[in-house]
C-alpha positions in Angstrom: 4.6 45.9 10.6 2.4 48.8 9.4 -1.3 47.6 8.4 -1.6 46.6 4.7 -4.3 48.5 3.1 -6.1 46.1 0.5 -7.7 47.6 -2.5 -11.5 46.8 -3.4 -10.4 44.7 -6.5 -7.9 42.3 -4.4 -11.2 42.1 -1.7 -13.8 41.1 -4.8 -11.2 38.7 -5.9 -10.7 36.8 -2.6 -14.1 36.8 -2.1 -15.4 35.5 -5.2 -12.6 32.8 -4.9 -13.5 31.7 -1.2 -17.4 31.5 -2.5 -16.5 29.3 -5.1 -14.8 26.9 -3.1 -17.5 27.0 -0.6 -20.3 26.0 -3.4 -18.0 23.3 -4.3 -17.8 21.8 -0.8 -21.3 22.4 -0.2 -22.4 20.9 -3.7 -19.9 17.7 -2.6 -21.0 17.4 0.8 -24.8 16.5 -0.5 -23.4 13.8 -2.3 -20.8 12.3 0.7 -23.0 9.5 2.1 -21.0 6.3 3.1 -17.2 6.5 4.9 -15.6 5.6 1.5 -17.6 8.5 -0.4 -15.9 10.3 3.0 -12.5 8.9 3.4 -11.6 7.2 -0.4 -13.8 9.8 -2.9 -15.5 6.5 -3.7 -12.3 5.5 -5.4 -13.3 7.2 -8.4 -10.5 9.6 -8.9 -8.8 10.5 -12.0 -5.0 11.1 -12.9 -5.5 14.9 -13.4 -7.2 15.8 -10.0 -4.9 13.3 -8.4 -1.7 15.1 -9.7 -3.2 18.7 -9.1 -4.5 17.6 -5.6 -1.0 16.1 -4.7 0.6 19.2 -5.5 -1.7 21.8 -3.9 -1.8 19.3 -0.3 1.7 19.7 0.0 2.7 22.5 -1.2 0.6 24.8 1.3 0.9 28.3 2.8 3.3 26.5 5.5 5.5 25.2 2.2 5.1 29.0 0.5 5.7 31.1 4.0 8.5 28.8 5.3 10.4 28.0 1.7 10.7 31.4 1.3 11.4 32.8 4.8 14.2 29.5 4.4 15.2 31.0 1.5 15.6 34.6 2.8 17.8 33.6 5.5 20.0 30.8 4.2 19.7 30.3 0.3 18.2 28.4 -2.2 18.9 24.9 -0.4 16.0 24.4 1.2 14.6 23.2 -2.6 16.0 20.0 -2.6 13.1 18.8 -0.4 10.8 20.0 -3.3 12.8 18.6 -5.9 13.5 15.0 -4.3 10.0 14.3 -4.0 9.9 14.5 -7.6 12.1 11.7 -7.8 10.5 9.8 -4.4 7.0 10.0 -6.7 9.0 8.0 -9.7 10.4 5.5 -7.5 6.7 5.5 -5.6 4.9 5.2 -8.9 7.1 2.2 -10.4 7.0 -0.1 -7.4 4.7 1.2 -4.8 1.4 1.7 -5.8 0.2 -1.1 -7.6 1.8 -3.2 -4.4 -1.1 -0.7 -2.3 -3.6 -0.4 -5.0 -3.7 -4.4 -5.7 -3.8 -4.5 -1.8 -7.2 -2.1 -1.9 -6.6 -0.8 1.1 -8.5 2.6 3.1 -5.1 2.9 5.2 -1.4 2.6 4.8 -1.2 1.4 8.2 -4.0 -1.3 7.2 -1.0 -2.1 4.7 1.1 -3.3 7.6 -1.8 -5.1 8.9 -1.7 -7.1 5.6 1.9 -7.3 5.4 2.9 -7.9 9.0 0.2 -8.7 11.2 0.0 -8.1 14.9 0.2 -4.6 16.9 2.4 -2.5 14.5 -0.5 -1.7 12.0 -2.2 0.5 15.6 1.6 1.9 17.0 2.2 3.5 13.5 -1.2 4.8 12.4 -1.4 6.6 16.2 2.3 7.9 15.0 0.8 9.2 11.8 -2.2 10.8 13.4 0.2 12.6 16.0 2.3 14.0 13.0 -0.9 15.0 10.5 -2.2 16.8 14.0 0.8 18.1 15.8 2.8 18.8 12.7 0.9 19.0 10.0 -2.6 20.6 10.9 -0.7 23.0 13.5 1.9 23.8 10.7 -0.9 25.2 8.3 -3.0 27.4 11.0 -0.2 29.0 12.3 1.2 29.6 9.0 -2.3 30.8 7.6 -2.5 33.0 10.9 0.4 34.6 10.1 -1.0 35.8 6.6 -4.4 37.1 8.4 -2.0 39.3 11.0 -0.4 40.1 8.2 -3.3 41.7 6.7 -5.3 42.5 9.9 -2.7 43.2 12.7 -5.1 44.1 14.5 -5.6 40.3 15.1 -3.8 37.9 17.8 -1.8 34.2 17.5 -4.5 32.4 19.4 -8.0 33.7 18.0 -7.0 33.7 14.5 -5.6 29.7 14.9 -9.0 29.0 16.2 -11.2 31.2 14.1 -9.3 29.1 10.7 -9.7 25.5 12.6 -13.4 26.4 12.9 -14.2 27.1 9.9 -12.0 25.0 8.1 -12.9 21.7 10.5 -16.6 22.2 9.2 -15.7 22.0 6.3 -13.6 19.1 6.0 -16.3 17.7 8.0 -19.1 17.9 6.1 -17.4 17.3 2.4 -15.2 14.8 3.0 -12.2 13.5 0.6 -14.4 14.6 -2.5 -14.6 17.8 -1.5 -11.3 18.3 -0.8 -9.2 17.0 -4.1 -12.2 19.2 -6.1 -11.0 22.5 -3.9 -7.4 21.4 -4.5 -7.7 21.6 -8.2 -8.9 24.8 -8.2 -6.0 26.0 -5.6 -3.0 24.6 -7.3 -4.1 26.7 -10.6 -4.7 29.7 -8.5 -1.2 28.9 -6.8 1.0 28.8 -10.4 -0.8 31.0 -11.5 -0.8 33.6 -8.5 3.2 32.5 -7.4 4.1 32.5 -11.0 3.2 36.4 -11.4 5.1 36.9 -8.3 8.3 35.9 -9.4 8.3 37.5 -12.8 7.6 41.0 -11.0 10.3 40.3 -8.7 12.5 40.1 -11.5 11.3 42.9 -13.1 12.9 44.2 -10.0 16.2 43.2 -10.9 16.0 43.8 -14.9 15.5 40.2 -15.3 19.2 40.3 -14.8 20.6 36.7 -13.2 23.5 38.9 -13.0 22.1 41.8 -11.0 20.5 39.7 -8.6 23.8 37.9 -8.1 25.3 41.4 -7.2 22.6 41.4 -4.6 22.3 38.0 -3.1 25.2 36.3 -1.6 26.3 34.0 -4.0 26.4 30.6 -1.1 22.5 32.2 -1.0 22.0 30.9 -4.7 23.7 27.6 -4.8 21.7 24.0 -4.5 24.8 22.0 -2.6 26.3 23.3 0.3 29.4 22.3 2.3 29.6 19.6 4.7 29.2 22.1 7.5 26.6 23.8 6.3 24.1 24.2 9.5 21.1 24.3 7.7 21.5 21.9 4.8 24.9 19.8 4.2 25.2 17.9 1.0 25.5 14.8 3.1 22.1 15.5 4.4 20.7 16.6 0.8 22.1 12.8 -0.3 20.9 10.5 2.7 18.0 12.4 4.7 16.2 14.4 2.4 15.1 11.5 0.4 14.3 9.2 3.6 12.0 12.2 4.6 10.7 12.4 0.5 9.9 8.8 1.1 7.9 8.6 4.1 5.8 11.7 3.0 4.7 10.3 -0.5 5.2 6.8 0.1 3.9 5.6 3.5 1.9 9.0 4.7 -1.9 8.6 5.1 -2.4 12.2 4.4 -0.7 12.3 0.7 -1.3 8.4 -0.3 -5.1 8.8 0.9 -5.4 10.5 -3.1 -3.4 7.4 -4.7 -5.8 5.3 -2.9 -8.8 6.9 -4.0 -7.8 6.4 -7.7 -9.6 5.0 -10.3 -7.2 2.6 -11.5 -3.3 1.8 -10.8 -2.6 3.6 -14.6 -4.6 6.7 -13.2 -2.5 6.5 -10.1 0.7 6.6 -11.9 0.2 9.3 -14.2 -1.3 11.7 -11.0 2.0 10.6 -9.5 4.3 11.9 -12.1 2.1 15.0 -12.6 2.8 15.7 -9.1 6.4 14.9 -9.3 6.7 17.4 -12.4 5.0 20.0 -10.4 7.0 19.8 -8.1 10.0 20.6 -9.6 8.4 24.6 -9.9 8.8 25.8 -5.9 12.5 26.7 -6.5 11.2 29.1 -9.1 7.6 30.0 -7.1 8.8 30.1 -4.2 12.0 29.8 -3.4 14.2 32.3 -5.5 11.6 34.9 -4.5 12.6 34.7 -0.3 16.4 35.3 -1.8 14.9 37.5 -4.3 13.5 39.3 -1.0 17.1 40.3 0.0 17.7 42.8 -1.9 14.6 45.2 -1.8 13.4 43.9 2.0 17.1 43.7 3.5 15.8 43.9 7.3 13.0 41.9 7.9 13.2 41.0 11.5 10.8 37.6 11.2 12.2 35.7 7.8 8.4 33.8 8.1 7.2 37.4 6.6 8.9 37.3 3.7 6.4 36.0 1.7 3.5 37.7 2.9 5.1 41.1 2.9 6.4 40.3 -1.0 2.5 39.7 -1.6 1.2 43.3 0.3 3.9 45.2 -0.6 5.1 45.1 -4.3 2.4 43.1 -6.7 0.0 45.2 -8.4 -3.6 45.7 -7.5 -5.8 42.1 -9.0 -2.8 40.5 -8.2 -2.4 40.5 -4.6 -6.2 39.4 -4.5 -5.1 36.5 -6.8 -2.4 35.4 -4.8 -3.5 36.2 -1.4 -7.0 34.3 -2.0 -4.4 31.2 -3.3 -2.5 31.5 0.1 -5.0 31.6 2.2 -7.2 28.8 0.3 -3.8 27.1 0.5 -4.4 27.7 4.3 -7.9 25.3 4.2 -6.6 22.5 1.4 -3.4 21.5 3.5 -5.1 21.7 6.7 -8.5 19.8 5.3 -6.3 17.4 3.9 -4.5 16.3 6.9 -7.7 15.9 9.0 -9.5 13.5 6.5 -6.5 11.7 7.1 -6.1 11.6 10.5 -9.6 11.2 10.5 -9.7 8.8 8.3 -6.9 6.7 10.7 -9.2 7.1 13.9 -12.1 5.5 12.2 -10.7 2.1 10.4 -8.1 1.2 12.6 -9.4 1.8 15.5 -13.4 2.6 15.6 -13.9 0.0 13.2 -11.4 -2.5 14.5 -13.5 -2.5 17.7 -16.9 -2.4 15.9 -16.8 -4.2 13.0 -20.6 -4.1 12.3 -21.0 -0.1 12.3 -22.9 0.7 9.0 -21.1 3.0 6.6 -23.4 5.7 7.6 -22.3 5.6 11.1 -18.5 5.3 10.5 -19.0 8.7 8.4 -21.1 10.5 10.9 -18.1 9.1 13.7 -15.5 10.7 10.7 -17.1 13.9 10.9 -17.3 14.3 15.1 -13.6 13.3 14.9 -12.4 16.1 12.7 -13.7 18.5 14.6 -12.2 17.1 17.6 -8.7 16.8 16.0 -9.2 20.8 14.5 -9.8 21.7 18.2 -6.6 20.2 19.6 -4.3 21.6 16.3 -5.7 25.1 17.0 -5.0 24.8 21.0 -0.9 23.8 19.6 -0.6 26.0 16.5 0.8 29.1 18.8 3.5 27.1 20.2 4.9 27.0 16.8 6.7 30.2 17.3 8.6 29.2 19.5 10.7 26.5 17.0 12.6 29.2 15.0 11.3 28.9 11.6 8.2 26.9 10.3 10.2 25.1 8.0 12.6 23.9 10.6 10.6 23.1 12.8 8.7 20.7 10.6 11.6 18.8 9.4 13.0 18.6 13.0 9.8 16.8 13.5 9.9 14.0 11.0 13.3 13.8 11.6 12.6 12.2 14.9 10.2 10.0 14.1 10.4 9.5 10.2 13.6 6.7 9.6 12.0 3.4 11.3 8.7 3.7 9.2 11.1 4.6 6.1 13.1 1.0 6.9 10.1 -1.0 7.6 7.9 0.1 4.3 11.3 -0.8 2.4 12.7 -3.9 3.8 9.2 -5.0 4.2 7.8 -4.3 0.8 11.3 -5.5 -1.2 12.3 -8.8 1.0 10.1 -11.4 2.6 12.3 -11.2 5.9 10.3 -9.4 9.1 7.0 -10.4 11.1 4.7 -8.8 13.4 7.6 -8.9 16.1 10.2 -7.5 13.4 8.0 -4.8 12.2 7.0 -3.5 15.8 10.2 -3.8 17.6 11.6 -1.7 14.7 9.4 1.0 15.5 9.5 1.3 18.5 13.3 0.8 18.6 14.2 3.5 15.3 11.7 5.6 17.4 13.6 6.1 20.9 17.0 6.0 19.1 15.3 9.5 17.5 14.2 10.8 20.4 17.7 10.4 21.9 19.4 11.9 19.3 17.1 14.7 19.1 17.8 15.3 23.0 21.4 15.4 22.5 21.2 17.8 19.9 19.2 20.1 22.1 21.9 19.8 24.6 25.0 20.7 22.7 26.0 17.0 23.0 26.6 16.5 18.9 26.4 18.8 16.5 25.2 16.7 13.8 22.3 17.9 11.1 19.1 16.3 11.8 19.3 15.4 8.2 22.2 13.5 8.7 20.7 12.0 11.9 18.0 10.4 10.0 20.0 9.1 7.3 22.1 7.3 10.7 18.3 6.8 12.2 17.5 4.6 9.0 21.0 2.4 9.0 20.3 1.9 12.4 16.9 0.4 12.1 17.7 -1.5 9.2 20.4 -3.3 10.8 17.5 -3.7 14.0 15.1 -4.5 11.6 17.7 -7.5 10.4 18.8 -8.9 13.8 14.9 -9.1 15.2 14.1 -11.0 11.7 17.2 -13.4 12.1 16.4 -14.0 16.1 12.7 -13.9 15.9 13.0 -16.6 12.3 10.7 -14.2 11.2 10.9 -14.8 6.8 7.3 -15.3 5.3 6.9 -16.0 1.8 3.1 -16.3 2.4 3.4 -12.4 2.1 4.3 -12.2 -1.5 1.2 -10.7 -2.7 2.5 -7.9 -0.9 6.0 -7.4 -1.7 7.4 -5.9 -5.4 7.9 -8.1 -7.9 8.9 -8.1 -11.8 5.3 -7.9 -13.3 4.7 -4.7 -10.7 6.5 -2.2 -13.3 5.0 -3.0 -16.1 2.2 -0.9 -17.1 -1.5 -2.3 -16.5 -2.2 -2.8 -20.7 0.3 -1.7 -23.3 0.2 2.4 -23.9 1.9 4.9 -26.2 4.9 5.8 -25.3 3.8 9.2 -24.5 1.4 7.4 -21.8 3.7 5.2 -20.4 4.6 6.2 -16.6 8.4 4.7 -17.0 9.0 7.3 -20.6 7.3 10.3 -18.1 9.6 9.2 -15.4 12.7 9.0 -17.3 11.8 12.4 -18.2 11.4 14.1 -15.2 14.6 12.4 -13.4 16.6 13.9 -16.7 14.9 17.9 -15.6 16.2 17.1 -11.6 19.5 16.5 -13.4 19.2 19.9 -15.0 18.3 21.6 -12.5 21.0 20.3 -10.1 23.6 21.5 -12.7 21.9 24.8 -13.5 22.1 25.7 -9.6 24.8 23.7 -8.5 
């Protein structure tokens, strides 16, 4: 690709963006003492940053260059796993977290702890710290990379993965949780804002004409619900994986929940939760339907990851691409900052501090910050091997597909019946883990040919009838546990609001837009 030549006013731009957030981490980090300023935001956190943070974690430059590289190649699909987790944050707002709130809890695996007991609290948290590294972390520096080689091709893989996990694991180091939701806030208006412009100047490309872009787009390439044989995204898998995926990811992983947790109050919670659900019903728009837009004035893109950094170089104005491009690669440091407080965050209270339960607060932080940079070194030294997967997108899914449906099983069975122990819980793991594995090796050698989607919707049955037989042979049922299950009084609202304040009215509302959207782009 020929070197993009960035105007002065696009440089200002970034720059006075990235300075800003820099102030704001440095302002923060003066003020991060203890491990819960570090790890929880001293559980001070209101329903506006929580929605905004939510939003701008997840949907990061790996979600904005692999949606729309998705999109370029196969269609519109790929949406449905931003819409779902609209409806995942409903269901995960009415029963969930006042269950984890009431629980006041650092760590969903110090959930299980409460819940379970025993060994399973350790086996999942070091299953969450390898997917916030491995997957995660890794996802958002190679994707970030390939928006600096992009703009500098003058740059390699390698040195620009560890160049961003430098820079970005001081950061995260020294500012903490805090830090990060106040940088996220910023981002996600940047991001409308900045993806927003894009698509209504791809349009202009098309005379705002649904029917002109039609003409150029395939027309399987537009369409939410594919065929049962679709190899990218069947309707089966749309209906049973997609929403077992949604559900680990905003219900049970440390690296989106870590927000929830740091919220002021279980009302504060839910309304962050439904602003993130609404927001995330905008990607098809942001950043979906420009990748297919893509087709038609970029028809030979050899790398469909490009799409969206070559949209951003290529056709928006001068001020513009500055806008955008500083929101893609800030998006870059607030999805990879996230997921090392996280893992972080895991290292230090369930296993540091499990060991040594009399470390001060000062010393759990200063052991937080010497284990981010530790866990930025070894994402850096895996990012490159990302490449090699065939799509970022994919190649994240693929991932929790393997090892996603046995924590899915256990957070539901566990938090909705009293049935399951320590033995249940763990044996369920570790079982719904190696069945994964062994369906993911089959796949690789041509030995089914079912979509990994699928796979984990069979994953999940699978484990929940394991999950069953263990609790029926192990007489594991435990209704000293109650305090941690859903019941009745969960759903109702804290005090008595408005009905324009109560979650369930904001929650009907956005399940009724998923319903138009599904029918719009059916």
């Amino acid at each position: 690709m020929n070197e993009v030549s960035l105007h002065n006013v696009d440089v200002a731009i970034m720059a006075t963006y990235f300075v800003i957030v820099f102030l704001i981490g440095f302002y923060v980090s003066r003020r991060t003492k203890s491990d819960e300023d570090l790890f929880l935001a001293g559980r001070s956190l209101g329903f506006f940053s929580i929605g905004l943070s939510l939003f701008a974690s997840n949907i990061s430059s790996s979600s904005m260059i692999g949606l729309a590289g998705a999109a370029y190649s196969h269609g519109i699909a790929v949406s449905n796993y931003e819409w779902m987790a609209a409806v995942v944050l409903v269901f995960v707002a009415c029963f969930y977290i006042p269950v984890y709130l009431n629980a006041r809890i650092t760590t969903i695996p110090e959930f299980l702890l409460k819940r379970f007991g025993g060994f399973s609290n350790r086996y999942f948290s070091a299953v969450t710290i390898f997917l916030s590294i491995i997957v995660d972390t890794a996802g958002g520096l190679y994707a970030g990379s390939l928006v600096l080689i992009t703009l500098i091709p003058q740059l390699d893989l390698y040195t620009t993965c560890v160049a961003l996990a430098l820079v970005t694991g001081i950061y995260t180091a020294a500012g903490g949780l805090r830090a990060v939701v106040y940088t996220d806030v910023i981002q996600a208006i940047v991001l409308l804002i900045g993806c927003g412009l894009t698509t209504f100047i791809l349009f202009s490309h098309y005379d705002f004409s649904w029917t002109a872009l039609r003409a150029s787009v395939p027309a399987d390439r537009l369409s939410l619900i594919r065929p049962l044989n679709d190899p990218q995204l069947p309707w089966l898998g749309t209906l049973t994986g997609v929403p077992i995926l949604g559900f680990w990811y905003w219900a049970t992983n440390q690296y989106i929940t870590q927000r929830i947790l740091a919220a002021k109050n279980i009302s504060h919670a839910r309304w962050g939760a439904m602003l993130g659900g609404v927001l995330k019903l905008t990607p098809l728009f942001l950043m979906v339907l420009p990748g297919s837009m893509a087709i038609g004035i970029f028809p030979d893109l050899p790398n469909p990851d490009m799409v969206f950094p070559t949209l951003v170089t290529k056709i928006l104005p001068v001020g513009v691409t500055g806008l955008v491009l500083a929101g893609l690669i800030a998006a870059i440091m607030s999805s990879i900052d996230s997921t090392l407080n996280s893992a972080s965050t895991l290292i230090i209270h369930d296993f540091v501090k499990a060991r040594n339960p009399m470390l001060s607060a000062r010393q759990m932080a200063f052991y937080g910050r010497i284990t981010t940079l530790i866990l930025m070194i070894i994402a850096a030294l895996w990012a490159p091997m990302i490449s090699r997967f065939g799509g970022l997108i994919f190649y994240l899914q693929q991932s929790f597909a393997i090892l996603v449906p046995p924590v899915t099983t256990i957070f539901l069975l566990g938090v909705f019946t009293t049935w399951g122990g320590k033995r249940t819980c763990l044996g369920t793991l570790i079982a719904g883990h190696a069945m994964g594995v062994l369906f993911f090796v089959l796949g690789e050698m041509g030995s089914i040919g079912i979509h990994f989607t699928i796979i984990a919707g069979i994953t999940t049955l699978l484990s929940a009838s394991v999950y069953f037989l263990l609790a029926l042979v192990f007489k594991e049922t435990n209704i000293g546990v109650r305090d941690f299950l859903v019941s009745a009084k969960t759903i109702l609202p804290i005090k008595r609001y408005p009905l324009y304040l109560d979650y369930r009215v904001h929650g009907l509302i956005i399940l009724s837009l998923v319903g138009l959207k599904l029918y719009a782009f059916w």
